[in-house]
N, C-alpha and C positions, 0 to 999 in steps of 0.2 A: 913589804914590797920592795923591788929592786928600784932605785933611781937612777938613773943614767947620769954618768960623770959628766958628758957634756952633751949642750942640747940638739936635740932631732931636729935633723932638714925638715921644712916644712913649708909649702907655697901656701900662702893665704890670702883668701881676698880680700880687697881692702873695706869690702862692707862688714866683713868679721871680724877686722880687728879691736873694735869695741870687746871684743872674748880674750883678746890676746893678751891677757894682764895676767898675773898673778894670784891665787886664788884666796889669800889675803886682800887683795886689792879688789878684786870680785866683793866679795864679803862686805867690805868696808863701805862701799858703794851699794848694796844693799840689805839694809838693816833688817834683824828679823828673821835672818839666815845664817844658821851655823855649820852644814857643814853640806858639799857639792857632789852631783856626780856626773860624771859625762858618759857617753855613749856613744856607738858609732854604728851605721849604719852602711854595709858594704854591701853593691853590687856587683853581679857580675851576668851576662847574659852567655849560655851555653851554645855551645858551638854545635854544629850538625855538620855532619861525615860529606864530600865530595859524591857524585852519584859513582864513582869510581871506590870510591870507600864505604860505599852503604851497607855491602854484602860480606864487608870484611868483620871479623871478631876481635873486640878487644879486649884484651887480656891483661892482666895484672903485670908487673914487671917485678923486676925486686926494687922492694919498698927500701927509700931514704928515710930515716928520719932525723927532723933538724928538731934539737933543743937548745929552747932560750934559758932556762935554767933548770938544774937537776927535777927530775919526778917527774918532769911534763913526758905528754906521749901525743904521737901523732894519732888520729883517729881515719887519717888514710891512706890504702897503698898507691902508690905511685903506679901509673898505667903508662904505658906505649899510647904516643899519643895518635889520633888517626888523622887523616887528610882532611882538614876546615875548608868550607867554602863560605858559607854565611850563618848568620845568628838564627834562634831561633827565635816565638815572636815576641818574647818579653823577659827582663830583666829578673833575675833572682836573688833575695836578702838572703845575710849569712845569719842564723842562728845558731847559738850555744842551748846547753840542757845544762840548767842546775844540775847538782851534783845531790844526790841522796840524801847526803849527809847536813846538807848546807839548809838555810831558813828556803824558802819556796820551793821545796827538794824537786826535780825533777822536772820542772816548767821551764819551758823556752823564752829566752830574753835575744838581745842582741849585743853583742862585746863592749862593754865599758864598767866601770867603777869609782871608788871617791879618789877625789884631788887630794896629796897629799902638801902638807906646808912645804915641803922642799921640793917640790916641783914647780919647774919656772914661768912656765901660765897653764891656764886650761886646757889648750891644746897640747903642751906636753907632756900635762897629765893623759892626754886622751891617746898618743902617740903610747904610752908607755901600760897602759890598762889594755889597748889594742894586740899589742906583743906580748905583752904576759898570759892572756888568754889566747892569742890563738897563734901565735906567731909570727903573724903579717906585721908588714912595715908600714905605717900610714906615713905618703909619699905628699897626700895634699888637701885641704879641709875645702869640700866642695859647697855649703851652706848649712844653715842653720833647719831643723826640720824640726816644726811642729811647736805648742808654747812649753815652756818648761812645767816640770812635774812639780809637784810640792807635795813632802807628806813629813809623818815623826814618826822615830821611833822614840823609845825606852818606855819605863815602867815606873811610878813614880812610888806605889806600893811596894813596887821590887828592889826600891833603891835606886832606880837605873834614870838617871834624870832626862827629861825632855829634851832630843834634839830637832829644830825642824833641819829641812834639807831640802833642795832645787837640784831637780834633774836636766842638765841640759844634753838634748841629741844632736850630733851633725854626720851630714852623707861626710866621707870620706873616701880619697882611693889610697889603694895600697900597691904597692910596689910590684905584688906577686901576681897581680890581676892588671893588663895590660888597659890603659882607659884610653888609647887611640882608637880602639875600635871594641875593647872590652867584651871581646868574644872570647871564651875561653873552653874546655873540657873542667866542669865542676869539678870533678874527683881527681884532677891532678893539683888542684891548688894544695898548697902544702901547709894545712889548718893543723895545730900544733895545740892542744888543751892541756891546761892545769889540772890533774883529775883530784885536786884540793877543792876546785871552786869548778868545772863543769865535766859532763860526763860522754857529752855525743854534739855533733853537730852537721847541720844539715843547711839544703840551698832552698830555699823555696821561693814560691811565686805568688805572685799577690792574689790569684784566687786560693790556695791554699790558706795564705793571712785569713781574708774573708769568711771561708768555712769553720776556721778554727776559733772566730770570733763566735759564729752561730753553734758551734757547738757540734758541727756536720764532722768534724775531722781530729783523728788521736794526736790532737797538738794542744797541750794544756799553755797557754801562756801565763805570763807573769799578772799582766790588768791590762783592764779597757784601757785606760791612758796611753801606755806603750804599745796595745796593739794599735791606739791611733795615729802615735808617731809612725809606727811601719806603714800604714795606709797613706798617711802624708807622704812620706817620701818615696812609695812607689808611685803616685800622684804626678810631683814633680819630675820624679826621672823619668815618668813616660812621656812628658809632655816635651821634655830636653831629646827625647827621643822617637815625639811625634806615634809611639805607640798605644798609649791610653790615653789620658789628660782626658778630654771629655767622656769616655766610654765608661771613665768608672762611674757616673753619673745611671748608665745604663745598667751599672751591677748593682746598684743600689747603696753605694756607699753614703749618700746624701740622707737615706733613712735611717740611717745608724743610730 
């Protein structure tokens, strides 16, 4: 993985800087954990056409594509964007597709991966896992979403000695997705994948999340745990946003 010669802008708040350490110093600080990953969480709410723009067609433009390092490819074309007037009524997570190739081949996560030692805290690992998989610049770490994961890998029969590991997730915004009013045209954001480590990616919305947990919808996820984090933090961003916060009560997330 690439490390960045010098560290990423990053606004944080001051209840997360208890994260803001080094992920040696992490570690050190809790025993019984050898190795991290973090995760991030992007929203964006799509934008719907002016009543002047509802009848118009849009169309594809010629597609840009920006690479963060060689082999990546964009997974969309650039569109002509049409006339915004207001959001529509709920926020959308970004999701990545395992890659075929890769261990949970073809299951939907959300952009992050392990801290490595030469990264200068967790969040710059997370700044740097963000852009490697998708392109985006995470501009600022918005909270912490959901408890940390905890699981192991290796094979002790196979030689492959025990590691545990701690997933930690947090919302973030990114550069490319405006968060004044974070209305945007999904398909013009400029999502840039690894096609080593993911293969397709998509916006979705929190009943989507929900069906794909029941099994109702062709979205295989990674685990319960992670689709909980996504429930947590469309949760919290509806409520910052006065759109869900009590109704998911009324979907039934509380019977889960």
């Amino acid at each position: 993985m690439t490390t960045s010669s010098q560290p990423i802008q990053l606004t944080i708040p001051p209840p997360l800087q208890q994260y803001n350490v080094s992920p040696a110093a992490y570690l050190a600080q809790n025993t019984g954990v050898d190795c991290l990953v973090v995760a991030a969480l992007i929203f964006a709410t799509p934008a719907s056409k002016s009543n002047n723009a509802m009848n118009e067609t849009t169309t594809p433009s010629s597609s840009t594509t920006h690479t963060p390092h060689p082999g990546n490819t964009t997974t969309t074309a650039a569109f002509s964007s049409p006339t915004i007037s207001t959001p529509s009524a709920e926020p959308h997570l970004l999701l990545v597709q395992r890659s075929a190739n890769d261990s949970l081949p073809n299951r939907w996560e959300i952009p992050g991966g392990s801290c490595d030692s030469t990264d200068p805290t967790l969040f710059q690992s997370l700044a740097r896992e963000v852009f490697e998989e998708t392109g985006l610049h995470v501009t600022r770490i918005v909270r912490k979403i959901g408890p940390n994961i905890r699981f192991q890998t290796g094979n002790p029969r196979a030689k492959r000695p025990l590691k545990s590991w701690v997933k930690l997730s947090f919302e973030v915004e990114v550069e490319e997705v405006m968060r004044a009013d974070n209305i945007v045209v999904l398909d013009s954001i400029p999502v840039v994948l690894d096609p080593k480590e993911h293969q397709s990616h998509m916006w979705v919305s929190l009943m989507n999340v929900l069906s794909a947990r029941k099994g109702m919808r062709n979205i295989a996820l990674t685990s319960k745990e992670n689709t909980d984090v996504m429930i947590e933090g469309f949760r919290l961003r509806g409520e910052d946003e006065g759109l869900l916060g009590a109704g998911l009560v009324a979907i039934g997330v509380e019977k889960a």
